[in-house]
Each structure stands twice: as C-alpha cells, then as structure tokens.
C-alpha positions in Angstrom: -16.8 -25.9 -34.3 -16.7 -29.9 -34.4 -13.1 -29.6 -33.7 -13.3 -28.0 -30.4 -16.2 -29.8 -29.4 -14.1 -33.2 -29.8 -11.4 -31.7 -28.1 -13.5 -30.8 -25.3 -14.8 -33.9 -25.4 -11.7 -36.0 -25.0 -10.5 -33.2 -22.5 -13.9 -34.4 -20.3 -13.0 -37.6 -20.5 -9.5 -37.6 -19.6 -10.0 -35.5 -16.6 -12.4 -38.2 -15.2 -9.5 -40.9 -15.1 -6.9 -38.4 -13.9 -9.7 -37.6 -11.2 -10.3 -41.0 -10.4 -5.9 -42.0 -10.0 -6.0 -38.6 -7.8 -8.7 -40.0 -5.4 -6.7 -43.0 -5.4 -3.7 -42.0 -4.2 -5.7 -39.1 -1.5 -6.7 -42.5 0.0 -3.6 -44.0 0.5 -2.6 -41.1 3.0 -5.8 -42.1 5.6 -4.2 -43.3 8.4 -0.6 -41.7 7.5 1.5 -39.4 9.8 0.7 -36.0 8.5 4.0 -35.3 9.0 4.9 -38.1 6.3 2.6 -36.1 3.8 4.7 -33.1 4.1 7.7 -35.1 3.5 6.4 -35.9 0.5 4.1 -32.9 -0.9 6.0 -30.1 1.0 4.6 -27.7 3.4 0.7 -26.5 2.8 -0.3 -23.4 1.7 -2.6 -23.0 4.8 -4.0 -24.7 8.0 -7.1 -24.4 10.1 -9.3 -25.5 12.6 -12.3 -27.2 12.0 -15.1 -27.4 13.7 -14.6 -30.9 15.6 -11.0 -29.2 17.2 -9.3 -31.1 14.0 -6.5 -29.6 12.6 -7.1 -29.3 8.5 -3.8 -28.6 6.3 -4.9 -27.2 2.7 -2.9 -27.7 -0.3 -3.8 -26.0 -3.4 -2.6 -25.7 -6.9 -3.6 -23.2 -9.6 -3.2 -22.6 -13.2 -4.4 -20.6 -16.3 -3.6 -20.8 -19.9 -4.9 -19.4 -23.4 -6.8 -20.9 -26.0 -4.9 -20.2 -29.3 -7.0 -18.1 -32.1 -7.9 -19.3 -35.0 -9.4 -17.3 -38.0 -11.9 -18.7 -40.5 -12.4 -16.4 -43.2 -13.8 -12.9 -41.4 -14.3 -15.1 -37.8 -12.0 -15.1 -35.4 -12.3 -17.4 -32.8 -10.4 -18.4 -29.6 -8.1 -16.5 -26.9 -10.5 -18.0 -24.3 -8.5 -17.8 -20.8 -9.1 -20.9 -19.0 -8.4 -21.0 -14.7 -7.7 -24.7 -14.1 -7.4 -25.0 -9.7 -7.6 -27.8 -7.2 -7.4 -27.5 -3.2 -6.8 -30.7 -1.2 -7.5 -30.7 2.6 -6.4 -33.6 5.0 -8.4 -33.4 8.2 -5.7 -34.9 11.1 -6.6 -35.8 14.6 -4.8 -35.0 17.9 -2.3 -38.1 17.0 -1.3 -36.1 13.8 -3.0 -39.1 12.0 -4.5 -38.1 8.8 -8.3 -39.1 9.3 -10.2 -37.3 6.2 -9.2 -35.7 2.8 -11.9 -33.8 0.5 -10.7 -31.9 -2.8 -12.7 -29.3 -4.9 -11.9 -27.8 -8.2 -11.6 -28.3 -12.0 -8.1 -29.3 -12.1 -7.3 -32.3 -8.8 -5.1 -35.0 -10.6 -2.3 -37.2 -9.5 1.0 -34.9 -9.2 
C-alpha cells in the first residue's frame, strides 16, 4: 500500500510541472492568428459561439489505461481503469486573433 501511495505521489507532482509548461505554451498563442494554431495542432474537434459573438475552437485529447494487478498472498489488488482527458478552447475575435484560452481536465500537458 506504501508503494502505490508513493507512486501516486510522484504522479501528483509531476502533473503539476507538466501543467504548469502546458499553461506556458497556451500563452504563447494570445495574440496568434488562429489560423497559425491549426497549422500547428491540426483542425479542432469542435467550434462554437460564445456568448460575446466570439468564435471558440475546442481541442480535446482523451485517454484510459489499466492499473496492473498485483497479488499479495489471498489479496488481489489493482485493474483500476483510469480516464486521463484534457479540452483546450481558444476564444478568437472577429480578426481571427486568438484573445483567451481556458483548459479543464486531469490530463492538459505540453504535446
């Protein structure tokens, strides 16, 4: 049990800095052509209006994997599925000039 709650641990820990370099690089697109972004990241998975007649483009990015199983005598443990997901959204204004980004999810890091 003090293995996995080390791992978890270091697993918190790591996803803070990979957090941190994705925020980082989200704010070197404000004030990019979106058009530039797509170059780069491809097309996004959606786009919408938002309420200030904005255009928003979404990007998102999902995962799942496993835990492996481990026995200890009569206890089995593991084959946990963890969903690991991140969506990105660029807010652009009428000049197709990226204005905004916000992320949510468990799994945003650099790409």
């Amino acid at each position: 049990m003090k293995f996995l709650l080390n791992i978890f641990i270091v697993f918190i820990l790591s996803a803070c800095a990979t957090t941190a370099k994705y925020e980082e690089l989200l704010n070197t697109w404000l004030g990019q052509n979106i058009y530039t972004l797509i170059d780069s990241w491809g097309y996004p998975e959606n786009s919408f209006e938002g309420p200030n007649g904005n255009k928003v483009y979404v990007y998102s990015d999902s995962e799942s994997y496993t835990s492996p199983t481990q026995t200890y005598g009569t206890t089995t443990t593991g084959g946990y599925i963890y969903s690991l997901s991140c969506q990105t959204f660029f807010e652009v204004n009428s000049s197709n000039v990226i204005v905004k980004w916000r992320k949510k999810g468990n799994n945003c890091k650099t790409r």
